[in-house]
LOBAMAR-300676 format. One line per field, with one value per residue (C-alpha): residue in one letter; z, x, y. Coordinates in Angstrom, 3 decimals. Layout:
% residues N
res	c(a, ...)
z	c(Z, ...)
x	c(X, ...)
y	c(Y, ...)
This chain:
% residues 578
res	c(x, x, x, x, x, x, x, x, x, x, x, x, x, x, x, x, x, x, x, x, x, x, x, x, x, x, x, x, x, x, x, x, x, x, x, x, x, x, x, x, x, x, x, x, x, x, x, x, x, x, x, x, x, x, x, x, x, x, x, x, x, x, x, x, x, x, x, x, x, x, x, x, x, x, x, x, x, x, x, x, x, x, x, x, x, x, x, x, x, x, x, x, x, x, x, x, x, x, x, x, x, x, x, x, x, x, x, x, x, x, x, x, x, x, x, x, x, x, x, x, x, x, x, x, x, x, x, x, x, x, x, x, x, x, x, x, x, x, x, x, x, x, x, x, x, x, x, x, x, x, x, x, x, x, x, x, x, x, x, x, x, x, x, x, x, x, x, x, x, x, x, x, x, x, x, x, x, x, x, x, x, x, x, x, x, x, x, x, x, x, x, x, x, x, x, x, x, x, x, x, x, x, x, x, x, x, x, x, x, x, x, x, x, x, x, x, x, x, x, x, x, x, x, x, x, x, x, x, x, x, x, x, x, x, x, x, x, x, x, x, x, x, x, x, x, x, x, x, x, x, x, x, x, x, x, x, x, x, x, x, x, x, x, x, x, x, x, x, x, x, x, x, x, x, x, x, x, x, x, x, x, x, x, x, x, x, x, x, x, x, x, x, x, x, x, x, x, x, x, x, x, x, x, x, x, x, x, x, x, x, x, x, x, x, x, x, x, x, x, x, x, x, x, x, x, x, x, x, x, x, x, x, x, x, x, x, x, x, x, x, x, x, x, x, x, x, x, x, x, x, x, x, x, x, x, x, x, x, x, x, x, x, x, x, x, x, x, x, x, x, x, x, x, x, x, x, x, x, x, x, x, x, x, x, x, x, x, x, x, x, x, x, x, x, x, x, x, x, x, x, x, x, x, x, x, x, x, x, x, x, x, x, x, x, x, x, x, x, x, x, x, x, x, x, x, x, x, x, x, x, x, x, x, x, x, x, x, x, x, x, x, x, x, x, x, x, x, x, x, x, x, x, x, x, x, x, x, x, x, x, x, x, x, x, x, x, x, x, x, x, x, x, x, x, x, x, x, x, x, x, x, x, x, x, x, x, x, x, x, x, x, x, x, x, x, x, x, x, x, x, x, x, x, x, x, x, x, x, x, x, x, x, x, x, x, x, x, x, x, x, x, x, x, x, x, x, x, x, x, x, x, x, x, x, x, x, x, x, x, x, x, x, x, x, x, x, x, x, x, x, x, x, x, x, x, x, x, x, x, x, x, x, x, x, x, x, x, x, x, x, x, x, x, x, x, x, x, x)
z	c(-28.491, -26.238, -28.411, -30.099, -26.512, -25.395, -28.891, -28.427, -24.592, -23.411, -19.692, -18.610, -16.391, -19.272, -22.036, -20.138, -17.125, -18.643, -16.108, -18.433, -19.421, -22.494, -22.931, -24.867, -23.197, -23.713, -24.286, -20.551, -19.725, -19.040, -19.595, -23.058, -23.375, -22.588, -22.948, -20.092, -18.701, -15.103, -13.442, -10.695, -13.497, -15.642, -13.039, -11.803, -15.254, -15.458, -13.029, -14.645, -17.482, -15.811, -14.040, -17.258, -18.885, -16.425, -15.950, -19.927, -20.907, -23.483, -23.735, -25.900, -29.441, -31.976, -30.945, -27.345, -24.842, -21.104, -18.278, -14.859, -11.946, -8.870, -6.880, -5.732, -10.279, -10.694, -9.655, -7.979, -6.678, -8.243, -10.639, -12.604, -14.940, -17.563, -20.728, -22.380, -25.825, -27.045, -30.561, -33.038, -35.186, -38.524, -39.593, -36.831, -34.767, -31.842, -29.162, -29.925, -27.757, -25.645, -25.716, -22.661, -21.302, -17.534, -17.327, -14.060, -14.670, -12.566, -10.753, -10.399, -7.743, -3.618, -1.308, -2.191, -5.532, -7.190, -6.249, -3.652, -0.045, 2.750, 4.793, 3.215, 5.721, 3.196, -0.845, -1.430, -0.176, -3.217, -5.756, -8.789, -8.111, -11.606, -11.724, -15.432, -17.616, -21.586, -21.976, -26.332, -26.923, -30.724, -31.781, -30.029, -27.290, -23.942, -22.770, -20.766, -18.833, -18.682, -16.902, -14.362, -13.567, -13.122, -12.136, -10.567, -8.498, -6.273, -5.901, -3.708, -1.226, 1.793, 1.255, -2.031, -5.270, -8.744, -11.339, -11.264, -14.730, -16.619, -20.104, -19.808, -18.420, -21.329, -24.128, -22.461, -21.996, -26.049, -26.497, -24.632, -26.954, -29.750, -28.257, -27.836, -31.348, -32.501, -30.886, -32.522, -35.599, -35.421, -34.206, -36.894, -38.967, -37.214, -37.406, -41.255, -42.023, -40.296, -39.055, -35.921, -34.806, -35.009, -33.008, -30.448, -30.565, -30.366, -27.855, -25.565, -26.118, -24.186, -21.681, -21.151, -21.477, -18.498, -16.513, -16.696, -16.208, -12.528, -11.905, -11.952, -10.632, -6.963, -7.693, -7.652, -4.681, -2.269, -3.068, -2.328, 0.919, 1.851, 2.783, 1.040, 3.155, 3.050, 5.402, 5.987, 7.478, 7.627, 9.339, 8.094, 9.751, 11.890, 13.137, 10.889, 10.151, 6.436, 6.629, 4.178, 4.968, 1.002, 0.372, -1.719, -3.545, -5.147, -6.983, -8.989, -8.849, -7.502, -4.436, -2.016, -0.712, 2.682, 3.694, 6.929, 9.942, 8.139, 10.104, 9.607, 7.459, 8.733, 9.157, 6.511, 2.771, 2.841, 2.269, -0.943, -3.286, -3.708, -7.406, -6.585, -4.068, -6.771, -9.123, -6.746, -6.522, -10.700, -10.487, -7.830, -10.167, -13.296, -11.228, -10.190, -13.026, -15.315, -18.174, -21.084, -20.816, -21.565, -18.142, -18.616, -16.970, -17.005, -14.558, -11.615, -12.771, -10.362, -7.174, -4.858, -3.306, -0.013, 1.556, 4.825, 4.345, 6.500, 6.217, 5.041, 1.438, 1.333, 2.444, 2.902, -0.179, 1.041, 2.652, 1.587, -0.961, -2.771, -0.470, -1.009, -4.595, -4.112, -1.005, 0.394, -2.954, -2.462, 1.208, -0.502, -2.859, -0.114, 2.173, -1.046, -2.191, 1.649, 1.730, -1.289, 0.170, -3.188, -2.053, 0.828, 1.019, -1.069, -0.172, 0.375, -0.484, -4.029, -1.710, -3.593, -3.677, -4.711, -4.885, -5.764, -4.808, -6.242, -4.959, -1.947, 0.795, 4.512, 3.233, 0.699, -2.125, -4.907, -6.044, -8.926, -8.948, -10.206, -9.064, -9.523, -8.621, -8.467, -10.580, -13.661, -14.003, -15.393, -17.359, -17.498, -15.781, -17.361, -16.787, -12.332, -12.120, -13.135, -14.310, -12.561, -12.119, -9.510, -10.075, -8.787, -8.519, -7.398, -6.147, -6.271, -3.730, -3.428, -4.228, -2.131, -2.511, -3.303, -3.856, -6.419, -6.910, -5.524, -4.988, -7.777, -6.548, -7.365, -9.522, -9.004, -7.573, -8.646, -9.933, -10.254, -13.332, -14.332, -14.797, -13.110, -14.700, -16.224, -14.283, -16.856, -17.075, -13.611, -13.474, -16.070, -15.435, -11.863, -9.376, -7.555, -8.118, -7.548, -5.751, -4.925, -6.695, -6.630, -4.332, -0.661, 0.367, 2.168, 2.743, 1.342, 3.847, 3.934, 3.197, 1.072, -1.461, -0.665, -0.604, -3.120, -2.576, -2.007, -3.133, -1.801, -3.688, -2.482, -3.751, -2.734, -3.331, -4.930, -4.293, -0.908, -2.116, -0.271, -0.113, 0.428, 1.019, 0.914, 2.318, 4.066, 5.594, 7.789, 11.090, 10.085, 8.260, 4.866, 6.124, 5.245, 4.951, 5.067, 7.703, 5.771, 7.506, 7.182, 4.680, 6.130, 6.608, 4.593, 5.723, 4.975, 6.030, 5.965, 5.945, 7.048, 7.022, 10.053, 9.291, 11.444, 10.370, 11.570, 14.788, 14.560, 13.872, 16.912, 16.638, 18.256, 18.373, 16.019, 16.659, 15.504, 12.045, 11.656, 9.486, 11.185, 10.413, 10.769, 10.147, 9.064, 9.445, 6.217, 5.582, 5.571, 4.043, 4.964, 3.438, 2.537, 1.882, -0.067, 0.081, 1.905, 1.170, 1.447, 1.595, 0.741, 1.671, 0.345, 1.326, 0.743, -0.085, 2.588, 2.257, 1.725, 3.674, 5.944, 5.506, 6.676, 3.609, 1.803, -1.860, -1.602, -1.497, -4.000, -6.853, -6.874, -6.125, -9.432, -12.499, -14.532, -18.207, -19.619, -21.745, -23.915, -21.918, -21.345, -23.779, -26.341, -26.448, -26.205, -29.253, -31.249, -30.473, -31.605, -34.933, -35.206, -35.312, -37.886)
x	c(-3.435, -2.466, -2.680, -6.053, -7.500, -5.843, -7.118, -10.793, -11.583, -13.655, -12.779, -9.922, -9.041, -7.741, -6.788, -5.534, -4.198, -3.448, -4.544, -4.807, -2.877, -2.708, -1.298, -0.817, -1.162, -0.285, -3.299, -2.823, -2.789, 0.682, 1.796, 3.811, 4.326, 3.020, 3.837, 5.268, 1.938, 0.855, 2.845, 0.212, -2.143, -0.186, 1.829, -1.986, -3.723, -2.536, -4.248, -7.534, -7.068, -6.436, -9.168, -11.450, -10.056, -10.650, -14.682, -14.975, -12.744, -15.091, -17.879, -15.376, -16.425, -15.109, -16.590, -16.205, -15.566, -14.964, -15.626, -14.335, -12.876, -13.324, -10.488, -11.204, -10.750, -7.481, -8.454, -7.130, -9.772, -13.283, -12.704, -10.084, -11.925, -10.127, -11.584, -10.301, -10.548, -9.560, -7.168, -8.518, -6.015, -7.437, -7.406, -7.556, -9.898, -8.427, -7.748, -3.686, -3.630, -5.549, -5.718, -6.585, -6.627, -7.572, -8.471, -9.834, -13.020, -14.101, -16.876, -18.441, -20.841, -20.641, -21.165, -19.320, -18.276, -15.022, -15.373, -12.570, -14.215, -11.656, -14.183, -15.337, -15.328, -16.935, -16.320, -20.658, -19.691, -16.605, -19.345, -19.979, -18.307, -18.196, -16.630, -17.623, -19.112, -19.812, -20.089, -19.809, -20.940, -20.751, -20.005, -23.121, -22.328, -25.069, -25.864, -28.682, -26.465, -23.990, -26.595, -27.583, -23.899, -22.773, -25.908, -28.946, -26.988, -24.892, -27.353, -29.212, -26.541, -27.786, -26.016, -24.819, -25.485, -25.071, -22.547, -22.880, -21.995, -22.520, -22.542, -19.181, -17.890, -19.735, -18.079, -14.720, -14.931, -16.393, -12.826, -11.354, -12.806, -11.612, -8.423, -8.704, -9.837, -6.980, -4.241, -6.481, -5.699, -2.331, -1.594, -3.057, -1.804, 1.876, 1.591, -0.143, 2.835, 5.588, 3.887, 2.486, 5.358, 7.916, 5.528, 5.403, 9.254, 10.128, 7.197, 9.276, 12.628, 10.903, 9.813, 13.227, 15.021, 12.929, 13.656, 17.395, 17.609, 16.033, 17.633, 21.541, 19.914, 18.847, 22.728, 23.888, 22.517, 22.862, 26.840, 26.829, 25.027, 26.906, 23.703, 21.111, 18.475, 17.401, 13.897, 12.338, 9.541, 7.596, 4.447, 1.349, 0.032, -2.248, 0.521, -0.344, 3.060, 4.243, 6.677, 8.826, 11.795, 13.538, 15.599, 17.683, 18.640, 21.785, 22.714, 19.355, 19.013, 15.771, 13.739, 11.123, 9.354, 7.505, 5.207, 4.549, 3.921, 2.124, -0.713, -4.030, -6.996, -8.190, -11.394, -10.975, -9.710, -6.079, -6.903, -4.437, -5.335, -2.797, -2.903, -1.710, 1.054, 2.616, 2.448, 4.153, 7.016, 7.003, 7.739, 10.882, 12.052, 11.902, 13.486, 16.499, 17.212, 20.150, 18.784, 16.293, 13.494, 9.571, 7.924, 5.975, 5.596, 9.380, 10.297, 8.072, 9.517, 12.125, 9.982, 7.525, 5.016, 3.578, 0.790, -0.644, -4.394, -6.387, -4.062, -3.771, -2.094, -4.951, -8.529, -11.676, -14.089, -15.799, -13.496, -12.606, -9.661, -9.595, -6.681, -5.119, -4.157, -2.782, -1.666, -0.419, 0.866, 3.657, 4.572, 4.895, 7.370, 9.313, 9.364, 10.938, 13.486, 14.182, 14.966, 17.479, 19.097, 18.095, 17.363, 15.205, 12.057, 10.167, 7.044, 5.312, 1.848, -0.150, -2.058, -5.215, -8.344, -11.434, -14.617, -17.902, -21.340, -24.345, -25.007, -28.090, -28.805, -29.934, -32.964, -32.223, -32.999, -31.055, -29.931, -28.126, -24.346, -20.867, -17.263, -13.724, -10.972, -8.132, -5.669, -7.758, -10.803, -13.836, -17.079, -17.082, -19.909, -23.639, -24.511, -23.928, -24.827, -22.751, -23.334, -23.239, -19.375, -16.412, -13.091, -10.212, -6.150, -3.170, -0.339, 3.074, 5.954, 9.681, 11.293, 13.887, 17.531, 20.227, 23.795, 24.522, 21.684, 19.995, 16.091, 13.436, 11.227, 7.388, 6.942, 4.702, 6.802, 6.898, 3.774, 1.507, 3.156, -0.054, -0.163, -1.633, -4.633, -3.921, -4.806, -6.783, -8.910, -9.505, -10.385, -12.571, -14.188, -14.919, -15.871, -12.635, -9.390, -5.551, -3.208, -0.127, 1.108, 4.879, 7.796, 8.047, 11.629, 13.560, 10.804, 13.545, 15.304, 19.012, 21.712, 24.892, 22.556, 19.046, 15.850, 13.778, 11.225, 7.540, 4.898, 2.500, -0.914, -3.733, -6.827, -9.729, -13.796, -16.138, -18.914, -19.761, -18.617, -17.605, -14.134, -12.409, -8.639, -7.179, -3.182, -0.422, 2.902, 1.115, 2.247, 5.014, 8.238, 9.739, 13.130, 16.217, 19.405, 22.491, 22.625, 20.400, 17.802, 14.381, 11.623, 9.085, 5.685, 3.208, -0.180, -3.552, -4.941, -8.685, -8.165, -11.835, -13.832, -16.115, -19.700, -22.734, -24.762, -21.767, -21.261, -18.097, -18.724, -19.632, -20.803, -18.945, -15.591, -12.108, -10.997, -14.070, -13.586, -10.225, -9.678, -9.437, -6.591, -7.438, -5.713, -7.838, -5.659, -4.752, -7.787, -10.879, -14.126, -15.523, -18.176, -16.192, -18.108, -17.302, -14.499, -12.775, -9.520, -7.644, -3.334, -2.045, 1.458, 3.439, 6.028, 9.636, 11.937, 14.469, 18.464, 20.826, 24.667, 25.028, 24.837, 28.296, 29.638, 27.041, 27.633, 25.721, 22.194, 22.034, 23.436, 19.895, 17.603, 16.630, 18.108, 14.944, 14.670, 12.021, 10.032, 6.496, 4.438, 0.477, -2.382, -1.483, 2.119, 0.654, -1.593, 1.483, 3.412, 1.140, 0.407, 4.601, 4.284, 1.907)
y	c(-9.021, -6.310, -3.717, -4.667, -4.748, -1.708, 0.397, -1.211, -0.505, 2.227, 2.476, 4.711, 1.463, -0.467, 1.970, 4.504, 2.879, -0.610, -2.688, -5.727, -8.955, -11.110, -14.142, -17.860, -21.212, -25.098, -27.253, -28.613, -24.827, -23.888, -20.218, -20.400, -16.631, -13.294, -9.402, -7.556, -6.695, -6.997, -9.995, -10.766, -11.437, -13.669, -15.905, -16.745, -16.821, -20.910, -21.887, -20.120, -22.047, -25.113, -25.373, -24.036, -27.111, -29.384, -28.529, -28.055, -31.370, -32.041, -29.422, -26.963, -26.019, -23.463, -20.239, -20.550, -17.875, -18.535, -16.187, -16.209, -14.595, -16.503, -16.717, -20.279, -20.841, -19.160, -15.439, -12.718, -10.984, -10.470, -7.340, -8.987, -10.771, -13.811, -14.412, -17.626, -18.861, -22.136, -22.100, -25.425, -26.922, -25.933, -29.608, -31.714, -29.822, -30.082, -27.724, -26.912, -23.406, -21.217, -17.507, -15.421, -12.020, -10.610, -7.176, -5.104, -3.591, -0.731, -1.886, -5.726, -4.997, -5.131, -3.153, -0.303, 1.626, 0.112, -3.183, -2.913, -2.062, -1.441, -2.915, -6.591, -9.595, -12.017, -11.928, -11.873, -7.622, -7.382, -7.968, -10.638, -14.375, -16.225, -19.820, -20.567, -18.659, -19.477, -15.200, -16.763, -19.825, -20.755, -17.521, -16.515, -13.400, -14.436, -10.973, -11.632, -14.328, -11.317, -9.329, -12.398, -12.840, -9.109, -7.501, -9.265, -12.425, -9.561, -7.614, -10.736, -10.633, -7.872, -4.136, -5.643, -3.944, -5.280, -3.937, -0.062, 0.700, -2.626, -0.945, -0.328, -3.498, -5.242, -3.177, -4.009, -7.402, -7.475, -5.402, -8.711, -11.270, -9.672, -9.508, -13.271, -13.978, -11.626, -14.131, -17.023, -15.757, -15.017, -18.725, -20.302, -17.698, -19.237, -22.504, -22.457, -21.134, -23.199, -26.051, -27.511, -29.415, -26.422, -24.506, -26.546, -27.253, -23.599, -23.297, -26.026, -25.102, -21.760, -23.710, -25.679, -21.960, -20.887, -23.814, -23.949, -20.607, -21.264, -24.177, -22.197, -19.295, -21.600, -23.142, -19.460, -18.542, -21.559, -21.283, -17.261, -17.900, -20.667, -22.647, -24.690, -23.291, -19.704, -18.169, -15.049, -13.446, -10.583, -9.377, -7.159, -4.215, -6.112, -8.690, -11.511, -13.467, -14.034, -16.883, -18.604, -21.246, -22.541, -25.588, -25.619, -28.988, -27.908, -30.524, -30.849, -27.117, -27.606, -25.887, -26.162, -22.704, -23.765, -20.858, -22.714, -20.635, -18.155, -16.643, -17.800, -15.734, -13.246, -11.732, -8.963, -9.086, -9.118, -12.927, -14.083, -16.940, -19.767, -18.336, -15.002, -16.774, -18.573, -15.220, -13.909, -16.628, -17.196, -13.008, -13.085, -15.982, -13.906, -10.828, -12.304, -13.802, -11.946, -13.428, -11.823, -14.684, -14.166, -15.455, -18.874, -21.720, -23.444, -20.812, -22.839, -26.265, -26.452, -25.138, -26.708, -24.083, -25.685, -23.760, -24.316, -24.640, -22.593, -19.726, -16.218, -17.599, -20.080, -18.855, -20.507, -20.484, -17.247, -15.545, -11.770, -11.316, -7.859, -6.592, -9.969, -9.327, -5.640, -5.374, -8.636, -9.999, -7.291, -8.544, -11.991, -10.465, -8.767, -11.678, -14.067, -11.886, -11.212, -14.858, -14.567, -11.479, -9.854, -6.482, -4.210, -4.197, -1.893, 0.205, -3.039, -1.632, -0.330, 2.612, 1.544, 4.624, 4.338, 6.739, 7.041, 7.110, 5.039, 1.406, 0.843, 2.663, 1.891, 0.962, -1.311, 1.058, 1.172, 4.857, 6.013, 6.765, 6.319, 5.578, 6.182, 3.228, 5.190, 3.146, 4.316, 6.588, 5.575, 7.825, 11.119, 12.828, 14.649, 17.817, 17.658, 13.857, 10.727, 7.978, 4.548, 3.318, 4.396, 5.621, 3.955, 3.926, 2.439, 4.870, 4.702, 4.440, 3.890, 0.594, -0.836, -0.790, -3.510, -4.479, -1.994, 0.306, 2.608, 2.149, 4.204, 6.940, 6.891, 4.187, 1.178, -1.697, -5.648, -7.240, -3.835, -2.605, -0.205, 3.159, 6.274, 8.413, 11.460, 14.297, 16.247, 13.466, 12.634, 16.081, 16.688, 13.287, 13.813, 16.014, 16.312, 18.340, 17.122, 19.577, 18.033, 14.947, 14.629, 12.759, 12.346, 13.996, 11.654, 8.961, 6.361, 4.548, 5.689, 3.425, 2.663, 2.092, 4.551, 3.426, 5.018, 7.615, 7.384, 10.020, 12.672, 13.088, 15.212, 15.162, 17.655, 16.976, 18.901, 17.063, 14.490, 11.121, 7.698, 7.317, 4.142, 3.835, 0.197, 0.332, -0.796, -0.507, 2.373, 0.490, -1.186, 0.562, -1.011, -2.615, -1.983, -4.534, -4.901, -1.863, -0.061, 1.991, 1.749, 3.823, 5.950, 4.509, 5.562, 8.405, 8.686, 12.043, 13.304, 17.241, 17.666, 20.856, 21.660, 21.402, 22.234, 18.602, 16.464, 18.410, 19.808, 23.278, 25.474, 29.188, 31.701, 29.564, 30.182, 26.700, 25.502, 26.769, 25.430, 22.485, 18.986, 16.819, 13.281, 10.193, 7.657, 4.940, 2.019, 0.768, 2.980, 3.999, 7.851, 9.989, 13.488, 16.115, 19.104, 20.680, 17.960, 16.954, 13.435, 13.797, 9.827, 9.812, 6.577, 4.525, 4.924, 1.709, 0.541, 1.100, -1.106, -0.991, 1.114, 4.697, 5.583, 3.827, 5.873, 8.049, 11.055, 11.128, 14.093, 11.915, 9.848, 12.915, 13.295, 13.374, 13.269, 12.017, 13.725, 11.347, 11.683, 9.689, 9.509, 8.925, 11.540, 9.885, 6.363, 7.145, 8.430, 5.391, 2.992, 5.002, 5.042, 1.353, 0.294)
């Protein structure tokens, strides 16, 4: 499934960058098994298909197609969109699996290009809210109630626009139903050929696997801690509490994960669904396990997830979630595996960029333009305009340290998992040029065990666009434990040149001609205008033991393996394997 929807996208977003998920499911929607794609998307997938079931209990036909990606049905936030497809049993008729894949799509709408403002209060600015949508309905692909969902609806909301490139989201999310319809056929394909009953066998005994596996796992840790009960807490860059208190039932190697005293939401989008709380949790399971098991649903058997309602981990129906998903999913990480004593906290943070222009202006009018979500790029531009769209990315940082290890340098930690764009294509794509993408000396916290490094990328613009940078852990270190020290915090810098229409340039003075070095603080949207530069500096991980017990630092910093990687490398992998 994967691969087919990987080989038939168009955007940059999912081909390149692989921000997608596929997966199977039970009949009652339980996850069965999955491909290590992006964990946030598949330990929250369930409960899309869950609650599809539940509204289409008896309205499903062969043919089908499902749409969603409201956070309130078993979202994330709004541009990851779920397409699920029911399996039939070629006999019965009856619904026997379901097939699914999520996939963020580069721009839904909102009130900004990319589909991820800094600045949403409400989630009517983050674009196009769909709760059930037949996009195929018996075998019949509804593109004009594509276009109502995706294009005209947001654009009703004030400031809002619709979909700024919906071409391009339609040809990917055709590349997801065929994905879909690709697992179809490989399940009945499965159980022609062996039966439905040992399918469903094997598919339990997975289950069971997953579950036991948990259940000595909690046993593990409540005798190395010498306590049944473990808590943590941690706070966001505004002050807003993440707190978690687990009991442990040893005996039935069972546990309970109370999040109460978490701070309430809050008035901008670092809101998280109880979805992406509990993909969160399911993930720390899977991590700390020693085991080689594919993550499904077993692995949540043994825990209870209480939320307090009314809180940050469970919003109000239209509060603001797209920092949610990518930035506070990652403190929910840190704060579990805090509470194991698994390891330090990592950069805490996915440093997510977006850019672009297009969308309404003070007026209301709708003008032409594009975007970039910097996780992935998106089209590539026509003669010196662009097409509607944004570019956008996720940016990597240091991961923290543990018992035993030291922490990674610039990768994406926990449940991103996706891959940066290619610089030649960002560059030839886009007006904008990269000059400095590599590691953050020293930015990991020191330790016994050192935190890992975070990254420096610096990007400069050809043209004026909006730029929106969506961040955290800029006021509030990645800890160390153990002794370990803590990771620097991470930077956003506007390197802004002095222009004569914003003010800032005065005749007959030097100073005034020098560049102007501005931070811009974690969350922010600014117009840069050309020739403006924007210096992201990321996170480190925290250390772990104290550093006078430490080996030296030299013998992480670096040993590179040079490996083939990118889309030329991807493209000759996936030929090797056919």
């Amino acid at each position: 499934m994967g691969r087919s929807l990987q080989q038939t996208s168009i955007s940059t977003n999912i081909k390149e960058r692989l921000d997608f998920s596929c997966a199977l499911f039970a009949p009652d929607g339980d996850l069965v098994a999955n491909a290590p794609f992006i964990p946030i998307h598949l330990g929250s997938m369930s409960f899309a298909v869950k609650y599809q079931t539940r509204l289409h209990e008896n309205d499903l036909k062969e043919g089908d197609v499902l749409m969603t990606n409201s956070p309130h049905a078993g979202g994330s936030h709004l541009p990851d969109i779920t397409l699920i497809t029911p399996v039939f049993d070629t006999e019965t008729r009856e619904i026997i699996f379901f097939t699914a894949s999520r996939g963020h799509h580069a721009d839904i709408g909102g009130i900004l290009p990319g589909s991820m403002p800094p600045t949403s209060v409400n989630i009517f600015e983050e674009g196009a809210e769909i709760i059930s949508f037949k996009i195929v309905n018996a075998g019949m692909f509804d593109q004009e109630g594509l276009h109502e969902y995706m294009v005209e609806r947001p654009a009703r909301y004030p400031g809002s626009s619709g979909c700024r490139n919906i071409k391009e989201v339609e040809s990917d999310l055709k590349a997801q139903i065929a994905a879909n319809h690709k697992g179809v056929q490989l399940l009945q394909a499965m159980v022609k050929e062996y039966g439905l009953q040992t399918v469903q066998d094997y598919m339990y005994h997975i289950r069971m696997n997953a579950e036991s596996s948990v259940r000595n796992l909690l046993r593990e840790v409540a005798k190395r801690a010498g306590s049944n009960v473990l808590s943590a807490v941690d706070y966001l860059d505004d002050g807003t509490p993440i707190q978690l208190k687990v009991e442990i039932d040893e005996k039935g190697g069972a546990a309970v994960l109370d999040f109460e005293g978490t701070g309430y939401e809050v008035r901008g989008n670092l809101n998280s669904p109880i979805s992406v709380v509990h993909s969160a949790v399911i993930y720390c399971m899977r991590a700390m396990l020693d085991v080689d098991i594919p993550l499904n649903a077993g692995c949540l058997v043994p825990l209870t997830v209480r939320i307090p309602e009314r809180s940050l981990l469970s919003p109000s129906q239209t509060a603001a979630v797209c920092g949610g998903n990518v930035l506070t999913s990652q403190r929910i990480v840190d704060v579990v595996l805090k509470a194991f004593h698994a390891c330090a906290a990592s950069q805490g943070c996915t440093n997510n960029l977006t850019f672009g222009t297009g969308g309404k202006d003070k007026d209301g009018v709708a003008v032409a333009g594009w975007g970039y979500y910097e996780v992935g790029p998106q089209q590539s531009c026509v003669m010196n305009t662009f097409t509607n769209g944004m570019y956008s990315q996720t940016i990597a940082g240091g991961s923290g340290a543990g018992p035993g290890w030291h922490g990674t340098s610039g990768v994406h930690t926990h449940i991103t998992n996706t891959r940066i764009g290619d610089v030649e294509i960002l560059e030839r794509r886009y007006p904008v040029l990269l000059h400095r993408f590599g590691l953050r000396p020293n930015s990991g916290g020191e330790g016994k065990w050192h935190g890992g490094d975070g990254v420096i990328r610096e990007f400069e613009f050809t043209h004026g666009l909006q730029v929106s940078i969506l961040s955290e852990r800029r006021t509030r270190a990645p800890y160390g434990m153990e002794g370990g020290e803590p990771a620097m915090m991470g930077r956003n810098t506007w390197i802004k040149g002095r222009r004569r229409e914003d003010g800032d340039l005065i005749e007959d003075c030097p100073e005034s001609k020098e560049q102007r070095f501005i931070n811009i603080g974690g969350k922010a949207t600014v117009f840069m205008g050309k020739g403006d530069r924007l210096l992201i500096e990321t996170p480190g991980g925290g250390g772990w033991g104290l550093p006078a017990d430490s080996t030296v630092r030299e013998a992480q910093l670096y040993k590179p393996t040079w490996e083939a990687r990118g889309s030329i490398a991807e493209r000759a992998g996936a030929q090797a394997s056919f």
